[in-house]
C-alpha positions as CSV (number, residue, x, y, z in Angstrom):
1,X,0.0,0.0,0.0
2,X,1.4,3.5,-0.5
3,X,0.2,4.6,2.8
4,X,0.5,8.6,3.2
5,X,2.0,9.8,6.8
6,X,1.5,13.6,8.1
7,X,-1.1,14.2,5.7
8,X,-3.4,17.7,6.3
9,X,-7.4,17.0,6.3
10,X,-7.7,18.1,3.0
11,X,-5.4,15.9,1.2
12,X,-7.3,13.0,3.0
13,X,-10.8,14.8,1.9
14,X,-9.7,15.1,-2.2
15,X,-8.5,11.3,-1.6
16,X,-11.2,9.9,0.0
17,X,-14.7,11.8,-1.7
18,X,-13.1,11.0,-5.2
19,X,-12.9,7.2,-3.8
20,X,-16.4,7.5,-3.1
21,X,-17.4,8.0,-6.1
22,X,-17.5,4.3,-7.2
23,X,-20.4,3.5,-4.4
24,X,-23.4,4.7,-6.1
25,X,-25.8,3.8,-3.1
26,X,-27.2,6.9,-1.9
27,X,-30.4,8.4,-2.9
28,X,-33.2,10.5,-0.9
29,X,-33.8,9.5,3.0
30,X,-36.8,8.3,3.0
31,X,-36.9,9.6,6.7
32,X,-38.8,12.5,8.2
33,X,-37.3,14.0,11.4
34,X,-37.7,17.3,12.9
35,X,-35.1,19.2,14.6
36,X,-35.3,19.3,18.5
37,X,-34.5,22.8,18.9
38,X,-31.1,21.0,21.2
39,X,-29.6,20.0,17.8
40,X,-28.5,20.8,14.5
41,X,-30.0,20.1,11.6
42,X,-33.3,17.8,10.4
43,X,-33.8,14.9,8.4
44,X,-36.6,15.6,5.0
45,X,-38.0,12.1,3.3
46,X,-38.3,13.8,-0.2
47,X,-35.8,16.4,-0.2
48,X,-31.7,15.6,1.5
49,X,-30.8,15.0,-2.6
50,X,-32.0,18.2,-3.9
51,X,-29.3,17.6,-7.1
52,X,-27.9,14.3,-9.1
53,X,-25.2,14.9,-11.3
54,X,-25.7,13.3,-14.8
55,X,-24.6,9.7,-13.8
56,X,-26.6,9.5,-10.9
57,X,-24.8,10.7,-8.0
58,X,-26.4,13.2,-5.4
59,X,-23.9,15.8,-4.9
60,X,-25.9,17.0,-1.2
61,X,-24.5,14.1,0.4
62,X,-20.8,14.7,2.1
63,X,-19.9,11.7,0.8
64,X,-16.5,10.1,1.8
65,X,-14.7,6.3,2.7
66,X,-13.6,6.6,6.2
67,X,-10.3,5.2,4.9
68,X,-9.5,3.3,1.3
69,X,-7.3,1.3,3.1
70,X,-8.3,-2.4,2.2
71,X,-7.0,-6.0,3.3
72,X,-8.8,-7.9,0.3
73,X,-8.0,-8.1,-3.0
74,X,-11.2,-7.3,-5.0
75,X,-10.4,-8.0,-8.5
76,X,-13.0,-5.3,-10.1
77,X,-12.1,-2.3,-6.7
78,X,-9.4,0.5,-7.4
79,X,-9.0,0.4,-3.6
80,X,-7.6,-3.3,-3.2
81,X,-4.5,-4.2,-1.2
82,X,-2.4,-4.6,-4.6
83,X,-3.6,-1.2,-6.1
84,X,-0.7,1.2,-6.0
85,X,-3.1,4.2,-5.3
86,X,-2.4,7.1,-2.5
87,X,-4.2,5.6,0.8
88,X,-5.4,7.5,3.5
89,X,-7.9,7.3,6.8
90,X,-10.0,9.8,8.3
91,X,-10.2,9.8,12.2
92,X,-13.8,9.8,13.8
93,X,-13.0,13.4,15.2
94,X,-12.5,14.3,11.7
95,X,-15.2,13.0,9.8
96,X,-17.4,14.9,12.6
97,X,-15.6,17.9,12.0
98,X,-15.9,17.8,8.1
99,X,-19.7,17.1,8.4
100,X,-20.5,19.7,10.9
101,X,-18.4,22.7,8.4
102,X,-19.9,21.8,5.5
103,X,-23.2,21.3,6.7
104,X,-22.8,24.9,8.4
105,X,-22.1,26.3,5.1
106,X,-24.4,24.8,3.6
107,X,-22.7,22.4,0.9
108,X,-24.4,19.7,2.6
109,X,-27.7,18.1,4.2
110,X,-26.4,14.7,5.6
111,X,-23.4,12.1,5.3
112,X,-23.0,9.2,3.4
113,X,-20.3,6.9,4.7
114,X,-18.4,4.2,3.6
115,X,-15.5,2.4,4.0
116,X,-12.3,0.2,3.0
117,X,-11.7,-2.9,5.3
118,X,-8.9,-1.4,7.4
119,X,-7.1,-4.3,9.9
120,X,-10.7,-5.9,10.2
121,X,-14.0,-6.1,9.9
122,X,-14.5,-5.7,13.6
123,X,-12.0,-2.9,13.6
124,X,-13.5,-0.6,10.7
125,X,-16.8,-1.4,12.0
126,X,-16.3,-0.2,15.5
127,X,-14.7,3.4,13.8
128,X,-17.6,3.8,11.9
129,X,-19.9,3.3,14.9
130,X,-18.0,5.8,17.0
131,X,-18.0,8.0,14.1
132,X,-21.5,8.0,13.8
133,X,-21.7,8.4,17.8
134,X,-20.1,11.6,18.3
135,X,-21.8,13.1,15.4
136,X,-25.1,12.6,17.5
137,X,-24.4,12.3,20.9
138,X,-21.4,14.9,21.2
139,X,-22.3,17.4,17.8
140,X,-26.0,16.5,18.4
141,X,-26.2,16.5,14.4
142,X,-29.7,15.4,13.4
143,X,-29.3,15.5,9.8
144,X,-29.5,12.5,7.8
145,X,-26.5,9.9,8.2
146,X,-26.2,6.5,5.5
147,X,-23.8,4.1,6.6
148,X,-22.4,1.0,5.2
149,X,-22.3,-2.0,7.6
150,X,-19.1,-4.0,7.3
151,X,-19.6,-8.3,6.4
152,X,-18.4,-9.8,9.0
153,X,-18.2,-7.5,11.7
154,X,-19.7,-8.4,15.0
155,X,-23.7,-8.1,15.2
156,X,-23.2,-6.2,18.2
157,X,-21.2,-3.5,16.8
158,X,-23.6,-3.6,13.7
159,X,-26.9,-3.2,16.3
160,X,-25.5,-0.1,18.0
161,X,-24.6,1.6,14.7
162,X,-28.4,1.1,13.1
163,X,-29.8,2.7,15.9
164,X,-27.5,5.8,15.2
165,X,-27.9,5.8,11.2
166,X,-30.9,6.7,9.1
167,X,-30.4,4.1,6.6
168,X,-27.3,1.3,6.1
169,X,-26.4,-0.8,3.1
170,X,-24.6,-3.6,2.6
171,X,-23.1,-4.4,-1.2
172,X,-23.9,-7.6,-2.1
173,X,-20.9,-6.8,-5.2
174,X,-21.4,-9.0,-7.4
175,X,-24.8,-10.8,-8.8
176,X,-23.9,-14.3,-8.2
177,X,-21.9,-16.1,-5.9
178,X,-19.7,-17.6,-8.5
179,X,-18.8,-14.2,-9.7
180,X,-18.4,-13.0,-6.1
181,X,-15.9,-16.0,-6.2
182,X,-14.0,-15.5,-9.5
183,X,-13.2,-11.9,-8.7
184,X,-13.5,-11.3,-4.9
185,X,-12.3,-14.5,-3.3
186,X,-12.0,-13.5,0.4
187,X,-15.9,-12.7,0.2
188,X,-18.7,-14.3,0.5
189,X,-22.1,-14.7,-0.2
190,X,-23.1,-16.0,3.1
191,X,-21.1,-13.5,5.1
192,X,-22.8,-10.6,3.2
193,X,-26.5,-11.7,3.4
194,X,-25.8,-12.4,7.1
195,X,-25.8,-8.7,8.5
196,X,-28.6,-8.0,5.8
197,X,-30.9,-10.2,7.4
198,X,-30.0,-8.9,10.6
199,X,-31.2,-5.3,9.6
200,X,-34.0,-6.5,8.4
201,X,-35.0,-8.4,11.1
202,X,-34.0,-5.4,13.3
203,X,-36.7,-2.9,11.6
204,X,-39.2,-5.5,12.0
205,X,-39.0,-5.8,15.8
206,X,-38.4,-1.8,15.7
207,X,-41.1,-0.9,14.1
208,X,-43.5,-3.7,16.7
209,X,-41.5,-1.8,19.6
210,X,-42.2,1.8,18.3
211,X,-46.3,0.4,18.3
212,X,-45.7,-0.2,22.3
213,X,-43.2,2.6,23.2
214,X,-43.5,5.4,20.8
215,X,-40.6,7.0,22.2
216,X,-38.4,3.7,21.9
217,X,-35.1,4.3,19.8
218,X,-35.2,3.8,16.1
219,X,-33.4,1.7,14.2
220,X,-32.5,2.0,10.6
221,X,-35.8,4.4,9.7
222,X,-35.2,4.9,5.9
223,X,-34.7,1.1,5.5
224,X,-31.5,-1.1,3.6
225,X,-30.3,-1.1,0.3
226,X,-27.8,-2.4,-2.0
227,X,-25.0,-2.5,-4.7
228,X,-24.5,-4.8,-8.0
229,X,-21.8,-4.1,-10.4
230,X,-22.8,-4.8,-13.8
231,X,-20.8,-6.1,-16.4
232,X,-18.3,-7.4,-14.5
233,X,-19.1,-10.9,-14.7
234,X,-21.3,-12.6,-17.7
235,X,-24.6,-12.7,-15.8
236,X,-27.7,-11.3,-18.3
237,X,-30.1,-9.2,-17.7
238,X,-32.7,-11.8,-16.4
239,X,-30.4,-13.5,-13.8
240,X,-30.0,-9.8,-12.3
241,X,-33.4,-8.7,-11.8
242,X,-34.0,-12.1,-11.0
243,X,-31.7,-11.3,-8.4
244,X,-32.8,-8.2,-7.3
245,X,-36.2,-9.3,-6.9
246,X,-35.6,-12.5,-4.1
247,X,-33.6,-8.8,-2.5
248,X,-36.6,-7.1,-2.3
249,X,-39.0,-10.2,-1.3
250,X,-36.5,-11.9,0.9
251,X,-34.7,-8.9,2.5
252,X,-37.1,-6.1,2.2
253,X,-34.9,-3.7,0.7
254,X,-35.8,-0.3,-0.1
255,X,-33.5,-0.4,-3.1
256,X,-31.1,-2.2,-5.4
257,X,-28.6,-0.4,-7.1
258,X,-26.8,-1.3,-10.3
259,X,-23.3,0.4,-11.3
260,X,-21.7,-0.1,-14.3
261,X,-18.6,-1.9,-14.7
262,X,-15.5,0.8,-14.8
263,X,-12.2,-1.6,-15.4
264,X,-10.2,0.8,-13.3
265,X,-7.3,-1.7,-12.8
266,X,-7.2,-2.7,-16.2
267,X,-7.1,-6.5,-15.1
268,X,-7.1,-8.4,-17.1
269,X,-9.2,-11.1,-16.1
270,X,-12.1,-8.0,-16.2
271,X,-13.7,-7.1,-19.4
272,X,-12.1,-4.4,-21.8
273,X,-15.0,-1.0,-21.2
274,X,-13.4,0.0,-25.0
275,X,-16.8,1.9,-25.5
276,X,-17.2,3.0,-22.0
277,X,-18.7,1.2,-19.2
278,X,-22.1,0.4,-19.7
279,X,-24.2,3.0,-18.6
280,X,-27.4,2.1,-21.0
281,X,-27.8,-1.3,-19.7
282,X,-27.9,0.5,-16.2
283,X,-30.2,2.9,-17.4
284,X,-32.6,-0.5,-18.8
285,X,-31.9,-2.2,-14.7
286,X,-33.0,0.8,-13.4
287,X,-36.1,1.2,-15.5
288,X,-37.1,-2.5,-14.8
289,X,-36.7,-2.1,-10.8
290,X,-39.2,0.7,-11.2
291,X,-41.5,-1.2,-12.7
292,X,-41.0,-4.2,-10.0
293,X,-41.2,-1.5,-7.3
294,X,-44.2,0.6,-8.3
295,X,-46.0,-1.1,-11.3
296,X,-46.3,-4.7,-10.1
297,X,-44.7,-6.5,-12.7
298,X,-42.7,-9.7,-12.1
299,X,-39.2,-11.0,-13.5
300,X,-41.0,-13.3,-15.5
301,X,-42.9,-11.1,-17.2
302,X,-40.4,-8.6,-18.5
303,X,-37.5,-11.5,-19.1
304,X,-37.0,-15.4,-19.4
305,X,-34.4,-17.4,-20.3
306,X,-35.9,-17.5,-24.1
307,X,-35.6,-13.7,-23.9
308,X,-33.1,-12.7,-21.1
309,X,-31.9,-9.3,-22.2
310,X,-33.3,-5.9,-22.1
311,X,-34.1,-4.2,-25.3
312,X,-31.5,-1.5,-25.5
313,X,-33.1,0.9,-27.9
314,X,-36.9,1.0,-25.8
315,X,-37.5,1.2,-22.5
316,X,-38.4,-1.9,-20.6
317,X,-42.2,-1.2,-20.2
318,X,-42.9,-0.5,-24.0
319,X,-40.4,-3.2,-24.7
320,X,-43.3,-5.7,-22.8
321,X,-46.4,-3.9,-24.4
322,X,-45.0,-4.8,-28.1
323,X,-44.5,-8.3,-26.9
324,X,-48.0,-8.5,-25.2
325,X,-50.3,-6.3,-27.8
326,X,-53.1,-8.8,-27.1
327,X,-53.9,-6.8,-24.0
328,X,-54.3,-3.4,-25.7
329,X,-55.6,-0.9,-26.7
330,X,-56.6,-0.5,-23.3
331,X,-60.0,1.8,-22.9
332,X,-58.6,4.7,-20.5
333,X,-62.7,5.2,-19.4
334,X,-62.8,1.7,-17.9
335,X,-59.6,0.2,-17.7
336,X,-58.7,-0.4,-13.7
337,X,-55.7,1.3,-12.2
338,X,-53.1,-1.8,-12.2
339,X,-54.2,-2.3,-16.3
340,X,-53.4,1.2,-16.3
341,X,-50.3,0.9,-15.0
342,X,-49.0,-1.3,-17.7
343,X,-49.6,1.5,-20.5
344,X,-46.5,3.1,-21.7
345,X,-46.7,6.8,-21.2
346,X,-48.5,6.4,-17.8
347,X,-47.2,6.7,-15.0
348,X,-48.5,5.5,-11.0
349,X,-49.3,9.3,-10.3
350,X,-50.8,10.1,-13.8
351,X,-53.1,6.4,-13.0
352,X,-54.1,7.6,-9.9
353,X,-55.4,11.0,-11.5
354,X,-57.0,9.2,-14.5
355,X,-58.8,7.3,-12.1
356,X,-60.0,10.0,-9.8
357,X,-60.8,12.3,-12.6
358,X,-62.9,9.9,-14.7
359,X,-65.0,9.5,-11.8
360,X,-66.3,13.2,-12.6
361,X,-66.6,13.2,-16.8
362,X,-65.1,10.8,-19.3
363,X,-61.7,11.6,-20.2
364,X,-60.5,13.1,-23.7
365,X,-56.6,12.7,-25.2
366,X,-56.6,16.4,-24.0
367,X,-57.4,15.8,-20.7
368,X,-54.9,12.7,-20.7
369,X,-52.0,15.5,-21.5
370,X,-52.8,17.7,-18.5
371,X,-53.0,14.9,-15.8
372,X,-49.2,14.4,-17.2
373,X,-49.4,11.2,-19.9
374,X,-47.1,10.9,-22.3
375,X,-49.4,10.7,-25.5
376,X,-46.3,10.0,-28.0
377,X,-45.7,6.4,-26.3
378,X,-49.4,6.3,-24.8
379,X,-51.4,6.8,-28.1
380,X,-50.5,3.5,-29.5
381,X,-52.0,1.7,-26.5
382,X,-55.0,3.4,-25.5
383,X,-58.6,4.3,-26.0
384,X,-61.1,7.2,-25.2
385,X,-64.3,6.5,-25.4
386,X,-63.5,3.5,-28.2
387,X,-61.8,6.0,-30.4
388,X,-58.0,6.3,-30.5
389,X,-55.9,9.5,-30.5
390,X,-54.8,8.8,-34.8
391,X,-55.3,6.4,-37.1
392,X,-52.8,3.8,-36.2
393,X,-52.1,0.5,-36.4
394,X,-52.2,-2.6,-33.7
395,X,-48.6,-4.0,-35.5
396,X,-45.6,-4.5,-33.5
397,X,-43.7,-3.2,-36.4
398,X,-45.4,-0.4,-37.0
399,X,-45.1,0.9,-33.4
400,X,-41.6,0.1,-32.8
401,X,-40.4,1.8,-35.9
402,X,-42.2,4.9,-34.3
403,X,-41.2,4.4,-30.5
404,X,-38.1,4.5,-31.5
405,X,-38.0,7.8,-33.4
406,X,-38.4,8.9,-29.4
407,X,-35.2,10.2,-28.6
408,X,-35.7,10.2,-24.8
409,X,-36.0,6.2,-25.4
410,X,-32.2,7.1,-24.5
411,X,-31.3,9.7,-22.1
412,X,-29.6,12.4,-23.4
413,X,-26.4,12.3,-21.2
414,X,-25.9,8.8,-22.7
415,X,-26.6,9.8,-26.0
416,X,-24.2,12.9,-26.0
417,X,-21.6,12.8,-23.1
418,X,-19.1,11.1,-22.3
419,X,-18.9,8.6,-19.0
420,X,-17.4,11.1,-16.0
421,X,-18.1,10.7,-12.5
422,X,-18.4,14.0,-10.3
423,X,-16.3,14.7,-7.8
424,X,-15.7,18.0,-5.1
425,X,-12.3,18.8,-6.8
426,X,-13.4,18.3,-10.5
427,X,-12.3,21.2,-11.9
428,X,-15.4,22.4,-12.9
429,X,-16.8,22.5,-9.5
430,X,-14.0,24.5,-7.9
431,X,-15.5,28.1,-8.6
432,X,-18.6,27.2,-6.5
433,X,-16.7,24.9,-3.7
434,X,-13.6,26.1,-2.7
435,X,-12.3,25.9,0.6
436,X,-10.5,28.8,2.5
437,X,-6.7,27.9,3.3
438,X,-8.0,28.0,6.8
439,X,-9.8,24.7,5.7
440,X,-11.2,23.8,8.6
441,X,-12.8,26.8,10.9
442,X,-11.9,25.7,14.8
443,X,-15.3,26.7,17.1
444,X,-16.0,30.2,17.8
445,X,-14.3,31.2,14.5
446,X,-15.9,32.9,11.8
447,X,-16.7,30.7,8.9
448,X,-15.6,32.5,5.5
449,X,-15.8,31.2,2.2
450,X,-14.3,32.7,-0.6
């Protein structure tokens, strides 16, 4: 390891928020919590990520590794013990100290924290937890704090830390276990899903505690989630969902991420990214968890074995509606809110409005474009009163030539940029966050940012 000594808090801050930037992970809270009046700061469900850069990150987050030191040798990880990269570790004081300045400047709303495997599990653990500590019991900070529990750390240590954090995740890595094998031997499977069912079983007794003793401690509020890297190993599309849905069954997650394979040690027992890594077929994993989360559709019914890949050039849900035109055109008047929610174009919120607002008058294509459907994929899948929108035709050809003339079937940051993750010291960014020399502003001091 090329381990840094004497190294100033911001040389270990530039290190350690660009190593970060691999764990994709974070997303809103999910929790509501008021401040106390005692404390600083407050937890908001729907807004801590108030912006996401153009691959996904949410740049509200102070979002750091405690330390990218590592005792494994994770084949796919720029952070392994055989990666000649600059290393460095954050104290606990420290970590409270960045979180408190920036969240007084206003850079940030709440902490995401993760971590190399420094010594030990046990070890990087217990630094986490007393991280976490001292941020509420000695800052009183009551913002929103995501943690990442360690595999293999003691339950214990694990308990006490999800009674301090909003939400934790565990990355399950890889899809399968013989991937998690091939590329990250000194993991595995069974020591990952481990803690993960410990959570879970922890918010379950929580939440039958909180019934009896409203004022009982919380633990893990905003839920679990998880990490898969994609494209790593040679698992399709159908053996991922397939995996991400016994997650969200089995586990209870609140979400499964999917990041896309970045060969940043050019091994070369990884596949060559010669085109870039590949963002679209995250784009397609993230667009079919949406529609296991929120539309009700099953593995089974957007892939098989016969058909295990995504479409790349439509969307997942008018991918299905080509293959299953026998249910359509659907008669928006009539049609209940779960058929409804199998139309391409509509949305769970734009259902809900069609069926509170047919309930008044029957509904017109005009009316469908002010409740907030997208007519241009809609049209070819709906009725209003047994007439559709234009004269088209019921032909799978026909409406895939057109669907695809719909250039938001690919997002336009895939379509025209570049792959480039965000990071504090990109030097785009440093006109709006630049740091004082003073750095770090002891108590009592004024806070000046120039």
């Amino acid at each position: 390891m090329n381990l840094q000594m004497n190294m100033d808090l911001m040389e270990k801050l530039t290190i350690l928020s660009d190593a970060a930037k691999y764990d994709v992970a974070c997303t809103s809270s999910g929790v509501d919590r008021k401040g106390t009046g005692k404390g600083m700061g407050n937890s908001i469900a729907p807004g801590i990520c108030h912006t996401f850069s153009a691959d996904g990150r949410c740049v509200s987050l102070l979002k750091i590794l405690f330390t990218n030191e590592c005792i494994f040798n994770c084949a796919y990880c720029l952070n392994n013990c055989n990666s000649d990269v600059k290393r460095a570790a954050f104290t606990p004081e420290e970590v409270c100290t960045l979180t408190m300045e920036f969240y007084r400047r206003n850079y940030i709303e709440g902490l995401f924290l993760s971590s190399g495997i420094m010594v030990s599990p046990n070890y990087t653990m217990d630094l986490i937890y007393q991280t976490v500590y001292q941020l509420r019991t000695v800052h009183h900070f009551n913002g929103y704090i995501h943690v990442k529990a360690i595999p293999g750390a003691d339950p214990v240590l694990v308990e006490k830390t999800g009674f301090l954090a909003d939400r934790m995740s565990i990355n399950l890595e890889l899809p399968t276990s013989d991937g998690l094998k091939q590329l990250a031997p000194y993991k595995s499977r069974k020591t990952i899903l481990k803690p993960m069912r410990q959570i879970q079983n922890g918010i379950a007794e929580n939440k039958h505690e909180l019934m009896v003793y409203r004022k009982a401690p919380t633990f893990v509020p905003a839920g679990q989630s998880t990490q898969m890297i994609i494209g790593a190993t040679p698992e399709n599309d159908f053996q991922i969902m397939s995996v991400a849905e016994g997650l969200y069954k089995k586990f209870s997650l609140k979400r499964v991420f999917y990041s896309a394979f970045v060969n940043v040690n050019n091994n070369s027992n990884l596949p060559a990214t010669t085109g870039g890594p590949p963002l679209l077929r995250e784009h397609r994993l993230y667009q079919a968890d949406w529609l296991l989360r929120y539309y009700k559709f099953e593995v089974s019914e957007l892939l098989s074995e016969e058909h295990p890949d995504f479409n790349i050039f439509l969307d997942p849900k008018c991918d299905w509606a080509l293959r299953h035109l026998e249910y359509f055109p659907v008669e928006i008047n009539r049609a209940s809110y779960q058929t409804l929610l199998r139309v391409p174009g509509i949305g769970y919120k734009s259902a809900e409005r069609i069926v509170k607002a047919r309930r008044m008058n029957k509904l017109t294509f005009d009316d469908l474009k002010k409740i907030g459907v997208v007519l241009k994929r809609a049209l070819y899948f709906i009725t209003c009163s047994g007439k559709m929108m234009y004269n088209t035709k019921l032909e799978e050809n026909y409406i895939c030539q057109n669907l695809m003339r719909d250039k938001t079937q690919i997002p336009k940051d895939i379509r025209e940029s570049g792959y480039q993750q965000l990071s504090f010291f990109d030097q785009n960014m440093r006109a709006d966050f630049h740091l004082t020399d003073t750095q770090i502003i002891p108590p009592g001091q004024q806070i000046t940012v120039i």
